[in-house]
N, C-alpha and C positions, 0 to 999 in steps of 0.2 A: 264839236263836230263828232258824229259818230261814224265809227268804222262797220262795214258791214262784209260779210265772206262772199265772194264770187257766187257760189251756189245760192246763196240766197235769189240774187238776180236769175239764176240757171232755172232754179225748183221753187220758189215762191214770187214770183212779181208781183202779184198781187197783194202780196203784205209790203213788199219792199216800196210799193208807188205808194201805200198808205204812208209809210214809214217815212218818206222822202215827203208828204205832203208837211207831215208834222214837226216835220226835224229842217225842211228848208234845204239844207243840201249833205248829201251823206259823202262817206268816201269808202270805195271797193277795192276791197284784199284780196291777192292771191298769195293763198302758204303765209297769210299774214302780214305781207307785205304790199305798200300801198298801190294801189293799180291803175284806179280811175276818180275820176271828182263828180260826182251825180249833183244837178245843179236843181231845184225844183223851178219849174217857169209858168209866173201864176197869168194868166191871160192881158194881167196891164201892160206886161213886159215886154221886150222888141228883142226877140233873140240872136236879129243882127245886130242891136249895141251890144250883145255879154258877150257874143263870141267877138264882135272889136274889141273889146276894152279883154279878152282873155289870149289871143293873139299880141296885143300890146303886152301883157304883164310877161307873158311868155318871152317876148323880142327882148323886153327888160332884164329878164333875167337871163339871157343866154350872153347879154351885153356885160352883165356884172358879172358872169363867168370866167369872160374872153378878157375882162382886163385883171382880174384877180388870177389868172395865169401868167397874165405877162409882166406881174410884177413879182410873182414867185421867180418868173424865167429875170428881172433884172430890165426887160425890156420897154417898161415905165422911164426908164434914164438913160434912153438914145439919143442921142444931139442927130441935128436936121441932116447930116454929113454921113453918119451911120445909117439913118436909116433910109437914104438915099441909096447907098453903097447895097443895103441888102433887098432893096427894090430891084436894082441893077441886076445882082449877081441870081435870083429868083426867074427875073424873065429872059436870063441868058439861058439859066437850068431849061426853062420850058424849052424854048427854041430847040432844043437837043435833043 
C-alpha cells in the first residue's frame, strides 16, 4: 500500500485518481502521519457492501479495544456479584 501527502489530493487529483486507479487503494498523510484510506471503486462494485463490511471492521476493532482495556484494568476476572454491585453503584451515581 502506498502512502500519499495530503497535498497531493489538495494540488494534484488528477494524478492522485490515476495513481489510486493503478495502486487499488492508497493511504493519505498529514505531517506524515496516516489520515485517511482512499479505496479505488471499480464500477462492478456495490459501495454499500465496503462501506458494510468497513463499518463492521471498524465495530471490530473498537470491540478488541474495549476488552484489551479491561483486561489491562483486571476487569476480565469479575465474578457475576461484582459486576452486579458496579452496575448498581453506576446507576445510583447517574440518579444524582
Amino acid at each position: 500500500m502506498q502512502f500519499v501527502p495530503y497535498r497531493t489530493l489538495r494540488n494534484e487529483p488528477a494524478a492522485l485518481r490515476k495513481k489510486l486507479e493503478n495502486e487499488g487503494d492508497l493511504i493519505v498523510t498529514v505531517d506524515g502521519k496516516p489520515f485517511a484510506l482512499m479505496i479505488n471503486l471499480s464500477e462492478l462494485e456495490d459501495m454499500q457492501d465496503i462501506l458494510l463490511m468497513v463499518s463492521r471492521l471498524k465495530a471490530q476493532m473498537a470491540v478488541r479495544s474495549i476488552r484489551s482495556q479491561a483486561r489491562k484494568e483486571g476487569l476480565d476476572k469479575m465474578n457475576l456479584k461484582d459486576i452486579n454491585a458496579l452496575i448498581k453503584k453506576t446507576r445510583a451515581e447517574r440518579k444524582t
